[in-house]
N, C-alpha and C positions, 0 to 999 in steps of 0.2 A: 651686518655689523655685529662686534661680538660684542657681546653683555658686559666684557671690562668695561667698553668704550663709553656705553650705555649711561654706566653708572659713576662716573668720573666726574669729579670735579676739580680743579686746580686754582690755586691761587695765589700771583705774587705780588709784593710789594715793592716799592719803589717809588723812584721819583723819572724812571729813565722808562715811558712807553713800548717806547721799541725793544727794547730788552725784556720788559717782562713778558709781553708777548711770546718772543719767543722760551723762554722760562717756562710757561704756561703750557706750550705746547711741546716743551721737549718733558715736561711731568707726562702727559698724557699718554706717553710709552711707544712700544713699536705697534701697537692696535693703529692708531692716529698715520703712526709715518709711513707703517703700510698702506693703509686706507689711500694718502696723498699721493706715494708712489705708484700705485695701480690702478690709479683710475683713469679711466677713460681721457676726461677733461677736468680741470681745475676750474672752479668759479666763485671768485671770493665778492661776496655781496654785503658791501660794509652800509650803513645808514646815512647816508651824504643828505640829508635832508636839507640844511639849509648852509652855503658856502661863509655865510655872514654869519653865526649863530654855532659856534665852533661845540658850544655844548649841547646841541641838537643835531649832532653827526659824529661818524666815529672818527677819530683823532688819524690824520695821515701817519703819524708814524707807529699806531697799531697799525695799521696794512701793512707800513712796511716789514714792521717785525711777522707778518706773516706771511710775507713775501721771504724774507731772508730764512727761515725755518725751514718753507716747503721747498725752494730754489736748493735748498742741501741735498733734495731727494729725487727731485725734477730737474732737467735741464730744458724742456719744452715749455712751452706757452702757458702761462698762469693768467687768467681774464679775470677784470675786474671791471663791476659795473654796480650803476644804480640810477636810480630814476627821480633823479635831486628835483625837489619843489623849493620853491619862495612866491609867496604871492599867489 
């Protein structure tokens, strides 16, 4: 990983999830998009912690916005998963 990536931070505002998402990841440069495009497998592991408790998991339409980002670079298989508790 190179030391840009490293040391990156990005941040945007809004009221539109999905969109900053992507915003967020198009700052990150071509370190990020190469990264996405070259790797092996993609596995996006968001915190689905609780289906009921929408502020105790990451919001579906940040995945999607990180689904629509890397799908620019990828046209293979993007996995997504997590190991959601309640109870």
């Amino acid at each position: 990983m190179s030391q840009h990536l490293l040391n990156t931070v990005a941040i945007a505002t809004g009221n539109d999830r999905r969109e900053m998402v992507r915003r967020v990841l198009t700052m990150l440069g071509p370190d990020f998009t190469h990264r996405a495009k070259n790797a092996k497998n993609v596995f996006i592991h968001p915190n689905l912690v609780n289906y009921r408790k929408q502020t105790a998991s990451t919001h579906v339409e940040e995945v999607r916005g990180i689904l629509d980002h890397i799908s620019l670079v990828r046209a293979d298989e993007i996995l997504v998963g997590d190991a959601g508790f309640h109870d």
